[in-house]
N, C-alpha and C positions, 0 to 999 in steps of 0.2 A: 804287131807289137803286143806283149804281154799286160791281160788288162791288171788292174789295180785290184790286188785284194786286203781287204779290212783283218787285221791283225787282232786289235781290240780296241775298246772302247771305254770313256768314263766320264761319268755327269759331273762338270761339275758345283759347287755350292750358286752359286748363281745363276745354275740352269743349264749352260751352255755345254754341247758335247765336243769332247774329246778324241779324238780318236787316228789309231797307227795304222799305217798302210805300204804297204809292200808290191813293189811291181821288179822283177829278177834281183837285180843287189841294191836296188833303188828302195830308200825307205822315206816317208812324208806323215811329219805330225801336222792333223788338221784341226780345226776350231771351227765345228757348225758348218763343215763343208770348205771352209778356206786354206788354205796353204796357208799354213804358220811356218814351217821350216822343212828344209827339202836336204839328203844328205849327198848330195852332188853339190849343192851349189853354200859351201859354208865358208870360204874363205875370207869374207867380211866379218865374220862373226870371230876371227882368229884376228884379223887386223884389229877388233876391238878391243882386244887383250892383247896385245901386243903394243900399241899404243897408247891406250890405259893404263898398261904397267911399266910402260917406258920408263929406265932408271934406278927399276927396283929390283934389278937383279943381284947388286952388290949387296942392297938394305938389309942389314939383321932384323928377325921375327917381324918382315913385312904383313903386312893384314891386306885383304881385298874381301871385297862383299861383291857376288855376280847377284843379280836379278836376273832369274829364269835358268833354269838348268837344259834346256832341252834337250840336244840332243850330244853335247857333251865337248862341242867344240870351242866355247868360250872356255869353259874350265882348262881343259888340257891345255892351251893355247897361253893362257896364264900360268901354269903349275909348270910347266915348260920354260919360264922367266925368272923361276925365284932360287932362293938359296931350300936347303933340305929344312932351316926352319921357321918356316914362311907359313901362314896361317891363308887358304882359301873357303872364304864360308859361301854357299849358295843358298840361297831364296828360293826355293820351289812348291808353288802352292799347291800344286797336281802330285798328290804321291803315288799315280798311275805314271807321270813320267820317269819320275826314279826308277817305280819297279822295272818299266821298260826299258830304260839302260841295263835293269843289272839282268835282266832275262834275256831280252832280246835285240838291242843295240848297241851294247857297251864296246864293243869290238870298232865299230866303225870312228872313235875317237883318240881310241889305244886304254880303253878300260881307265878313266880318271875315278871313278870311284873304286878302283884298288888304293889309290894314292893316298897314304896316311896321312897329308897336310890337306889333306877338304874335307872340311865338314858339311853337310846338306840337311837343313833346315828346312822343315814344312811348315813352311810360314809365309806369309804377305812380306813381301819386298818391303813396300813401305812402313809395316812393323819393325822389320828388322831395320831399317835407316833410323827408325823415330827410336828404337832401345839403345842406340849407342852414340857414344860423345867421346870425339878427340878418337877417334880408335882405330880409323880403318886409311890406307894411305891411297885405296883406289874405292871406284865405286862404281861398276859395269853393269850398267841397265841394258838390257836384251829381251824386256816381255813382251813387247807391242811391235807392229812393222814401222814404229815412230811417234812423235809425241802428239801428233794430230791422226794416226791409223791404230786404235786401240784394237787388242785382241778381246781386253774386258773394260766395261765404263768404267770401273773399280780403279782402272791404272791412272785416269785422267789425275787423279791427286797428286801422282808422281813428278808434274810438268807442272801443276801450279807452284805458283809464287812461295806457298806455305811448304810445299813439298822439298820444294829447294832449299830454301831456308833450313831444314830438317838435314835435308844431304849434305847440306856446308856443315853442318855441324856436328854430323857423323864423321864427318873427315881432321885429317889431321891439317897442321897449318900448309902442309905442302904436299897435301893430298890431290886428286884429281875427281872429278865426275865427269863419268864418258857414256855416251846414250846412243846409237845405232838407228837409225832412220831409213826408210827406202828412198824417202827424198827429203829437201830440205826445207824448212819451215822457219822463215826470217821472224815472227811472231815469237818463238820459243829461245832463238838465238838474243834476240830483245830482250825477255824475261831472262834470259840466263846473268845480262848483263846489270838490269835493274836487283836483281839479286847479288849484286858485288862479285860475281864471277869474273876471271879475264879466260875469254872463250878463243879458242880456236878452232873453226869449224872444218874439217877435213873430208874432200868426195874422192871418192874411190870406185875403183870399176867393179861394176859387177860381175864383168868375169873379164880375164885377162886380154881376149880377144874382141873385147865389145866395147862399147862408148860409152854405155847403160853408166852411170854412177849412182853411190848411195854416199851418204854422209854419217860424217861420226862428227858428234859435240865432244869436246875435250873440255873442261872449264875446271878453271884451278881458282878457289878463295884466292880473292885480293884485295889489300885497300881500294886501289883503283879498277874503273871502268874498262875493260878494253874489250876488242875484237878482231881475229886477223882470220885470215880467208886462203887457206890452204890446199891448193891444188895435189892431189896426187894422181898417179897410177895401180897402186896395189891392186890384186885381187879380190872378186868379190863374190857376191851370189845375186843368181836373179830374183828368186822368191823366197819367203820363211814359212 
C-alpha cells in the first residue's frame, strides 16, 4: 500500500496544525495528527445536507449557514437541494482549507466553489450564528466529530445552552439546526430540548455495508418540548 504523503500544512490561531495528505486518489484533512475527514468515506456529511435542507427545495431565496467547509461535500450536498436563488454561506475558519479546495480538491465534490449561490466566510461559525436574526432557514454544523469530540476547545460554545439559544435565533421560525456526531450524546439531545428545540435524533450508517452508525440532531424552534428517535439506514462515513 501506497504510504501517506503530506500535501501541506497550516497553523492554526490556537496552535493547533493543519494539515492535507494524500495517499493514490485518497485525500485526508488532519488536526494534530487526527483524521478530521477522509474523502472516501463522506456520505454522512451529504445526508446532513440533505436532511437539514429537507423541504427547501421549492423555498424562494432559501438561506443556510454550513459550519466548516471542508472538504466540500456538505456544500455541494445542499447547493444540489435548492432553487438557482438560494443563498449558501460557509463558516470556515482555516483559509488553508478554502485554498485547498480551490488548488487541489475541489474536484473530488464537483467544484462547489464555482457555484455562484455560496458564499465562504472566514470567520468562527459561532460569529457567524451570533451576527444574524431571523435569517437563515438551515443551520449545518460539521466542525467537530460531535458535541462532546471537539476538533478545537473554541467549538465547545457551539453545544452550550447560550450557543443554542444564539442558533434559535439565527433561524427562521421554521428553520432547522442539524449537528453531525460519530456517536450519540443523550446530554446534548437534553440541552437541545431544554433550549425549546423539538429534536429529532437520526443514526445512520457509516457506510452502507456496515452496522457502524453516526447521528445527526435535527432540532426545529418550538413552543413545545419534544423528542423522537429515528432509526435510519442512509449512508455514511467511518472517520472525519
Amino acid at each position: 500500500m501506497m504510504p501517506w504523503k503530506t500535501l501541506d500544512r497550516a497553523v492554526m490561531n490556537d496552535g493547533s496544525e493543519l494539515a492535507l495528505a494524500q495517499r493514490d486518489r485518497q485525500f485526508a484533512i488532519r488536526v494534530d495528527g487526527q483524521v478530521l475527514m477522509n474523502s472516501e468515506s463522506h456520505g454522512s456529511e451529504e445526508k446532513l445536507a440533505t436532511h437539514g435542507c429537507a423541504g427547501l427545495r421549492a423555498k424562494r431565496r432559501a438561506r443556510v449557514l454550513i459550519g466548516g467547509f471542508g472538504m466540500g461535500f456538505t456544500a455541494r450536498a445542499a447547493l444540489d437541494e435548492f432553487r438557482p436563488d438560494a443563498r449558501v454561506d460557509v463558516a470556515e475558519i482555516a483559509g488553508a482549507v478554502v485554498q485547498w479546495n480551490r488548488d487541489l480538491i475541489g474536484h473530488l465534490a464537483g467544484a462547489p466553489l464555482r457555484d455562484r449561490r455560496l458564499r465562504v466566510m472566514e470567520i468562527d461559525v459561532a460569529a457567524a450564528i451570533a451576527s444574524a436574526a431571523d435569517h437563515y432557514d438551515a443551520i449545518l454544523l460539521d466542525v467537530d466529530n460531535g458535541p462532546q469530540a471537539l476538533a478545537s476547545i473554541h467549538n465547545k460554545r457551539l453545544y452550550t445552552a447560550a450557543g443554542l439559544a444564539s442558533a434559535r435565533r439565527a433561524l427562521r421560525t421554521d428553520g432547522v439546526l442539524a449537528v453531525w456526531s460519530t456517536f450519540d450524546a443523550r446530554s446534548f439531545t437534553t440541552r437541545l430540548v431544554e433550549s425549546r428545540f423539538e429534536v429529532t435524533v437520526k443514526r445512520v450508517r457509516a457506510h452502507p455495508a456496515s452496522n457502524e452508525r453516526h447521528v445527526l440532531w435535527l432540532a426545529r424552534p418550538g413552543s413545545s418540548s419534544r423528542t423522537s428517535d429515528r432509526r435510519s439506514t442512509s449512508g455514511g462515513r467511518s472517520q472525519r
